[in-house]
PALUM-991939 format. One record per residue (C-alpha): x, y, z; residue in one letter. Coordinates in steps of 0.02 Angstrom, whole numbers, plus 50000, padded with zeros to 5 digits. Layout:
! residues N
XYZa
...
This chain:
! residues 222
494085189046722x
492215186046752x
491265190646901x
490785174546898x
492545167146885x
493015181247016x
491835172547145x
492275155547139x
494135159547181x
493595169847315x
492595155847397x
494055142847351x
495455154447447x
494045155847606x
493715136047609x
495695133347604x
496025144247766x
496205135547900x
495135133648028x
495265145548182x
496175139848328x
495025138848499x
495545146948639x
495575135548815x
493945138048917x
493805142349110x
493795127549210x
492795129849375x
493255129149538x
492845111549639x
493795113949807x
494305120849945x
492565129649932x
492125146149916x
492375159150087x
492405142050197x
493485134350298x
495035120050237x
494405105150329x
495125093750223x
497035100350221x
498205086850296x
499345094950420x
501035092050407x
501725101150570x
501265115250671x
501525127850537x
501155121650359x
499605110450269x
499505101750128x
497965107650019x
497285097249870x
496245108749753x
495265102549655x
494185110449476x
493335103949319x
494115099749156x
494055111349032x
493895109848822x
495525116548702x
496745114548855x
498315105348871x
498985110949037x
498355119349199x
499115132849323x
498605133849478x
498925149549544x
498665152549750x
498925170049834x
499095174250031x
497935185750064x
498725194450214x
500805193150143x
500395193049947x
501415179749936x
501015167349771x
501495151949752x
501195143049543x
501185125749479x
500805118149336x
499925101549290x
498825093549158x
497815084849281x
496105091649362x
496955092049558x
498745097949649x
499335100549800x
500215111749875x
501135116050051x
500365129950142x
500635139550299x
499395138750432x
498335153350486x
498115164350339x
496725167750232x
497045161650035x
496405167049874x
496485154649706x
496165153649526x
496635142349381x
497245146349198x
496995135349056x
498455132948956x
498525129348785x
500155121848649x
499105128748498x
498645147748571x
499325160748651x
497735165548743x
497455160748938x
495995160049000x
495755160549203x
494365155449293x
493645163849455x
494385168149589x
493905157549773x
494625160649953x
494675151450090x
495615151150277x
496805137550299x
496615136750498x
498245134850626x
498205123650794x
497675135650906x
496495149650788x
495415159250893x
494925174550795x
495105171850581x
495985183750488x
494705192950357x
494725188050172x
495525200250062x
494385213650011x
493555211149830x
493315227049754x
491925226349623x
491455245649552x
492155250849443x
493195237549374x
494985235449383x
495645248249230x
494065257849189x
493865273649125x
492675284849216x
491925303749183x
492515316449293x
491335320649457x
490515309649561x
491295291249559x
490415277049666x
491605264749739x
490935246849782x
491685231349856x
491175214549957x
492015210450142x
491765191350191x
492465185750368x
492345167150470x
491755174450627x
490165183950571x
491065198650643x
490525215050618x
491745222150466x
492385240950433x
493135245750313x
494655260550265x
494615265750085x
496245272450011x
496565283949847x
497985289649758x
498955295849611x
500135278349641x
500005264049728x
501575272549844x
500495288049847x
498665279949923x
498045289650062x
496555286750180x
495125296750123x
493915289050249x
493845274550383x
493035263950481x
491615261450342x
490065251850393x
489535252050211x
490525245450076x
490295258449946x
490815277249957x
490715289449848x
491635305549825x
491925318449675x
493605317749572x
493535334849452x
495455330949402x
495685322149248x
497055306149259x
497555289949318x
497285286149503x
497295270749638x
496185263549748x
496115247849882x
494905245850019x
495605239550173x
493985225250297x
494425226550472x
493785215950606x
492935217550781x
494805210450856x
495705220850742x
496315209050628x
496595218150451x
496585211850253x
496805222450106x
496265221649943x
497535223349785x
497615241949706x
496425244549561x
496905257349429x
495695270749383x
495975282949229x
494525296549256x
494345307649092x
């Protein structure tokens, strides 16, 4: 066989393959806004609301889940749709984290957008419960050197309060101790010689005492 001949069924097998399948995009987030209040939820009694969130539409996607966490019980609630909007039934005086994944029939791949909080208020809400506590450095499943680690995160609260913050480390989530609290800063840093996988969550406490913690990220320091 000629090099020649070798070539041209090299370039016929590539132009038969099929073409790749695209994975769903993000959609983004339309409402309840961002770290704001849920004006617009229709109360149903004295203990629930009905929220209607809303996002963009997004290309390669058949079908949407909306996914919407309690900040304060960790409670989660899914649904799915293939429109752009849902609601949903919430109770009343608890802060709420959402995001959105795009589905798709042809891949296996979901993509999920950001992630947006807000505080659905009750009848008689006189001091907000924080948002949950994002931690930001380093990332959820890094891998770190050994020795000095700096540990970041963002606090967000309704009442313009002044925040603190109680930052918790461990060998397990079952394991996470207090290694400092009442923060004013939201980073710390501290030295970790002993190679492994640890824990960490951050804990934003109010002026009235009213407390939200963050999920456990997993660190592996090498």
């Amino acid at each position: 066989m000629t090099e020649k001949l070798l070539i041209i069924l090299l370039l016929s097998v590539v132009s038969c393959s099929p073409p790749p399948i695209p994975d769903p995009e993000a959609v983004k987030l339309l409402s309840p806004e961002n770290l704001n209040e849920c004006t617009s939820a229709f109360s149903i009694n004295d203990s629930q609301s009905q929220v209607t969130f809303r996002w963009s539409q997004s290309l390669h996607t058949d079908t949407y889940e909306l996914v919407v966490v309690n900040s304060q019980t960790r409670q989660q609630k899914k649904e799915q749709t293939t429109l752009q909007t849902l609601n949903m039934v919430l109770e009343k005086g608890y802060p709420y984290e959402w995001r959105v994944l795009s589905l798709s029939d042809a891949s296996l791949v979901e993509t999920t957008s950001a992630s947006w909080q807000f505080y659905l208020e009750s009848n008689a809400d006189v001091s907000h419960i924080p948002f949950a506590t994002f931690l930001l450095s380093p990332p959820n499943k890094a891998t770190v050197n050994s020795g000095t680690i700096d540990f970041q995160w963002e606090g967000n609260d309704l009442d313009s309060e002044a925040l603190k913050y109680d930052f918790y480390f461990g060998p397990s989530i079952d394991e996470l101790e207090p290694q400092v609290t009442s923060l004013s800063a939201e980073t710390y840093s501290f030295s970790i010689d002993e190679v492994g996988t640890y824990y960490w969550k951050v804990d934003t406490i109010d002026a009235t005492g009213n407390r939200a913690s963050s999920i456990p990220y997993i660190l592996t320091v090498q």
